[in-house]
N, C-alpha and C positions, 0 to 999 in steps of 0.2 A: 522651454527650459527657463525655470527663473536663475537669472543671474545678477550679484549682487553689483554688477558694473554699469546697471542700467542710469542711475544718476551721474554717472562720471562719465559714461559715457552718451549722453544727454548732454552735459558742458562741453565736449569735446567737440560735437557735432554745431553746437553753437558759438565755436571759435572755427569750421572748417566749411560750416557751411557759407562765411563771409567769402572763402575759395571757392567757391562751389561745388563742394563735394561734404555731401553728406555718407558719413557710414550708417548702415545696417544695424544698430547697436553695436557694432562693434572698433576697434579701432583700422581698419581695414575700410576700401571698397569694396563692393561685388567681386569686381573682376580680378580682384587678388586670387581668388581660389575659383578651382571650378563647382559646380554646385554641388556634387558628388561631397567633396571635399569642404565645402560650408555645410552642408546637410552633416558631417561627422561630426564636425565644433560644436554644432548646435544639440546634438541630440542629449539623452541624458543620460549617456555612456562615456566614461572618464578612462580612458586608455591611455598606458605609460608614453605609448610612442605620439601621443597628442598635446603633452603640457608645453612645449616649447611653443605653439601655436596659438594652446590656450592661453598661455599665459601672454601671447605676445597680443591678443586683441580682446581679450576681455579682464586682465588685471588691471583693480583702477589705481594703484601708481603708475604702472607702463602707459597708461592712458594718461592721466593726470602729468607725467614727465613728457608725455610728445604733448602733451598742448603748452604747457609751459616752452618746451623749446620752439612750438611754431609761434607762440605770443613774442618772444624776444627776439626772436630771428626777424621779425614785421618788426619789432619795435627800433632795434639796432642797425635797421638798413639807411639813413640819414648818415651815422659818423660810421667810422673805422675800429676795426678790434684795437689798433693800435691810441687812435683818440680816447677812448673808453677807459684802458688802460692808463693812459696819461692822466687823466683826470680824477682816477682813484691815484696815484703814484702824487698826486699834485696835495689832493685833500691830505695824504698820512703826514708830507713836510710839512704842512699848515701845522697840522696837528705836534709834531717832532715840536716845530719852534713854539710854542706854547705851553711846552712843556719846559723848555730854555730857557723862556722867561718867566716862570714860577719861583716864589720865593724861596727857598731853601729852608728859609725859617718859620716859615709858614707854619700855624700847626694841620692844615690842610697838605701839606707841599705829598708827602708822601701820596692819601689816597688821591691826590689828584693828578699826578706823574703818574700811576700806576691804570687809570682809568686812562687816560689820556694813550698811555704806551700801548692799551690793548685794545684800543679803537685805530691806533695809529699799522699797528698790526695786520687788524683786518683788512681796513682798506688793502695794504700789500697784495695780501690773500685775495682779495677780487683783483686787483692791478694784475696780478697770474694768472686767476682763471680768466681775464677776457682776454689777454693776450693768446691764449688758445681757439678766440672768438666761439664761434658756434661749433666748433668742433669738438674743444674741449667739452660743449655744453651734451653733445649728442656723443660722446665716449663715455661720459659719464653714466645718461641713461641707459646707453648700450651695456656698460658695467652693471648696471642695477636689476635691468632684465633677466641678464646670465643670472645673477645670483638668486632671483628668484625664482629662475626657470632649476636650477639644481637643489632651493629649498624645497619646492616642490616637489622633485623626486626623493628626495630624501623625505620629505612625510608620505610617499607614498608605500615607501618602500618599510616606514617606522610601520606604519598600517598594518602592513602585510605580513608583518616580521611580529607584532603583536596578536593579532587573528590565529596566529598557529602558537604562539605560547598559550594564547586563551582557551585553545582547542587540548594542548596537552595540560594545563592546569587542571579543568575542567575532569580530565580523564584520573589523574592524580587528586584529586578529591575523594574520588567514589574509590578507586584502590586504599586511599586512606581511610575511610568510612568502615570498607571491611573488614581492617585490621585495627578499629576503633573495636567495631564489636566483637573479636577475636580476641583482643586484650580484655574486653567484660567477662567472654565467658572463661577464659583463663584464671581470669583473678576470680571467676564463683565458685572454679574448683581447686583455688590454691596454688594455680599456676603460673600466676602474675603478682605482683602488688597493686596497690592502687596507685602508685608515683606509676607505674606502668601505662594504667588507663588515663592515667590526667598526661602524660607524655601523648599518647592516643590522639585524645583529646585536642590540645593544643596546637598538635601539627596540622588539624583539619582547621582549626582558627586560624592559623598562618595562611594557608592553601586560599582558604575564602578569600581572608585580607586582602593577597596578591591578586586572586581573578577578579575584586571590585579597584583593586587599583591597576588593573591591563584594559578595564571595559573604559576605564575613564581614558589611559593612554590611548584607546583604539578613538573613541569620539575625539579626541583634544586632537589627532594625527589627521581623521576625516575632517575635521573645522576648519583646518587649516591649508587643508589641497583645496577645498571646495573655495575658500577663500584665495587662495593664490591664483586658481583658474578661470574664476568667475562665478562662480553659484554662491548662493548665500550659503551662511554660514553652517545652519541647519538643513541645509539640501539632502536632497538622500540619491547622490543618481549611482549608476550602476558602477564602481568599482574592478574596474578589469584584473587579474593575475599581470605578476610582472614577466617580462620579458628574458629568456635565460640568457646569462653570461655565454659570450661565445669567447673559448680558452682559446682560437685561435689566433683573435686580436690580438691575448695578453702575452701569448707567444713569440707574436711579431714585432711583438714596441722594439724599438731604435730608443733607446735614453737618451743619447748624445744630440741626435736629429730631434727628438720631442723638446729638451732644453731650450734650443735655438727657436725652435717654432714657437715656441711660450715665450720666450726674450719677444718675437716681433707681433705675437698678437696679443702680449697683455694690456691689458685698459688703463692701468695706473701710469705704467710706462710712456705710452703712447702720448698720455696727456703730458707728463713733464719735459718730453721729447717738445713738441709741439709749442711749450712755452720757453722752452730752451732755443727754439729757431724761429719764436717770435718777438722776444726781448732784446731789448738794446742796450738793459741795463749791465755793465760790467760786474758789481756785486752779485746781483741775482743771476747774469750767467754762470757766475763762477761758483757759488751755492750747490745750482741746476744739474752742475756737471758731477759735483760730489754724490746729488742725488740717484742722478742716474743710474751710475755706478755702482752706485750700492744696491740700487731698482734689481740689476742685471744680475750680481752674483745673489741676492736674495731667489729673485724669481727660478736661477738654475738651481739651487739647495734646495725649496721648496718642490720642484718638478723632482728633484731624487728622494726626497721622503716621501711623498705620498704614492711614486716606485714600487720603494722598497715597502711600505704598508700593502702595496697591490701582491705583493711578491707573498710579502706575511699572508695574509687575508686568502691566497689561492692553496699555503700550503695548508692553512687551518682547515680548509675545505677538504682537500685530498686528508688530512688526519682522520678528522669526522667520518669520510666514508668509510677510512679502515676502520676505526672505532664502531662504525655500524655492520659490518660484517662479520667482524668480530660477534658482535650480540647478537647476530641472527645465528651462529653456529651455537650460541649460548641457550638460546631459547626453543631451538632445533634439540638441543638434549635435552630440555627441559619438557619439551611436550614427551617425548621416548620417557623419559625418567618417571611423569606423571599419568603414562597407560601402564605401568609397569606398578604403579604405588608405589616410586620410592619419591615421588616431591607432593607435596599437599598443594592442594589446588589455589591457596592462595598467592602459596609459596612460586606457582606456575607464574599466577597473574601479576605478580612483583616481575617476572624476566620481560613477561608482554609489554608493562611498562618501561623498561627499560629499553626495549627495543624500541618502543613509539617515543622515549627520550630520544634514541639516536637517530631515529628518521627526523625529527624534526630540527634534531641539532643541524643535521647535513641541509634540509633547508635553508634554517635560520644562518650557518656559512655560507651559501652561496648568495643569499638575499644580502650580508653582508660584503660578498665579493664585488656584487654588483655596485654597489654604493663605491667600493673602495675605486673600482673602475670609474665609474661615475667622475670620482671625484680628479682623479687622473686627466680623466678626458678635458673638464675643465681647468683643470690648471696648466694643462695644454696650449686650451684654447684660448687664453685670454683670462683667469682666471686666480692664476699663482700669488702665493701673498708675494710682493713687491719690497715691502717693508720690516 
């Protein structure tokens, strides 16, 4: 399998191997999986229920962030999270009184109080994150992964969800083509006009348009799983089907009970918590607690919209199917009507397209259900906007 994590994961190996442990190319040991289960990572079959794996040992930021944290966690073990913090909290007052003693009248005074204030800033901003010491540092990446592990299903699922528009574009082309030339022979015996044919016309130039701009969506959606899970960009490995929505999960959510779980596994939370009961500073606890606060009733608001989107999104789905039964009893007359000669065989092949509209509509809702679920799960899980 080429994988484009092979240099990142080359550096990795060259901060771990000082532990003694070299991975596999990968970010993992051997003995993290069984070989059954590394023989699946590796192959060049890209299966939905594998990106949280993939992405956890061969994306080269989740790679590139665990060596970053194992470099500082070696480098930080001499002082204290709290020394660290001191000494960024030390530099910003250097900085505050420097800006106290600037002239007023200076014709510098402005941008140099103002550079000075947002250096003085930062420091703050590190003086917080190390007070979370390395925990903060690994909630973080932990944060980063999740969200790469659900961008990646979201391009897979973009993928999939484009491959079946391309497929009924495609079909709707040629339906249009034969009513291109239906409108010629019309207007050769007076039966159309020519705004007729050029209308024909036109709507096949749109149709095109759209299927060279779905081929590029489907490539630009494959570049970018390949790239979140480790294959280079132009990889071409096997693309699995996605996995169906099971309605009885979405059956059984508990709202109330999922709120609370997301209050205690979000990542944003967790880190301001953490620097809320590792500060000493009265200002910045008092700040911390305001943040928090607001952390919590954001993160339960957020857990009830994307809910109620799940709730949207499963009835869109149950419409679609009625809307596609509906067309199958449509098309069901329409084949009777056209052994019968009362519908023109094109006039048939307009209902067939209609009918391949709603199968693929019902689809395309369920592949959007999934995503909406998806997206649930992770704002569950640690995931909810916070802010």
């Amino acid at each position: 399998m080429r994988r484009i994590h092979n240099l990142a994961a080359l550096g990795l190996a060259a901060v771990m191997a000082a532990a003694g442990t070299v991975p596999a190319m990968a970010g993992s040991p051997e003995f993290a999986y069984t070989e059954e289960k590394w023989a699946s990572l590796r192959d060049n079959v890209l299966e939905y229920e594998e990106i949280p794996d993939l992405v956890h040992e061969y994306n080269p930021t989740v790679l590139n962030n665990q060596s970053t944290y194992e470099q500082n966690r070696q480098g930080d073990q001499a002082r204290s999270s709290g020394d660290i913090a001191a000494s960024y909290r030390q530099s910003a007052e250097n900085l505050y009184d420097q800006i106290a003693a600037l002239d007023p009248d200076s014709p510098t005074y402005d941008s140099m109080a103002v550079s000075l204030e947002q250096q003085a800033k930062a420091l703050e901003a590190q003086a917080a994150s190390a007070e979370t010491g390395n925990f903060g540092l690994q909630q973080q990446n932990k944060q980063a992964e999740a969200a790469i592990v659900a961008s990646a299903k979201t391009y897979m699922i973009t993928y999939h969800q484009n491959l079946l528009n391309l497929e009924l574009y495609q079909k709707n082309l040629e339906l249009l083509k034969e009513q291109y030339s239906a409108a010629q022979r019309r207007a050769e015996i007076g039966m159309a006009t020519q705004m007729d044919v050029l209308s024909a016309q036109s709507n096949i130039e749109t149709m095109e348009m759209n299927i060279l701009n779905t081929e590029k969506e489907i490539r630009t959606a494959k570049q970018n799983l390949c790239l979140a899970t480790g294959w280079d960009y132009n990889a071409n490995p096997e693309i699995r089907p996605l996995p169906q929505v099971d309605f009885n999960e979405i059956a059984a959510i508990d709202l109330e009970a999922d709120k609370e779980a997301a209050v205690a596994n979000n990542y944003t939370l967790s880190i301001n918590r953490a620097q809320y009961n590792s500060t000493t500073v009265p200002k910045t606890k008092e700040t911390l607690e305001e943040t928090i606060a607001n952390n919590e009733s954001q993160i339960r608001s957020s857990v009830t919209s994307n809910y109620q989107a799940l709730i949207q999104a499963r009835s869109d789905y149950q419409q679609a199917q009625a809307e596609l039964e509906l067309q199958q009893r449509k098309t069901d007359t329409a084949a009777l009507q056209l052994s019968i000669g009362q519908l023109s065989q094109l006039e048939y092949q307009a209902e067939e397209y209609a009918l391949e509209n709603c199968k693929t509509t019902v689809q395309l809702k369920e592949m959007a259900l999934l995503q909406s679920l998806e997206t649930y799960r992770d704002s569950v899980n640690g995931l909810a906007a916070a802010s």
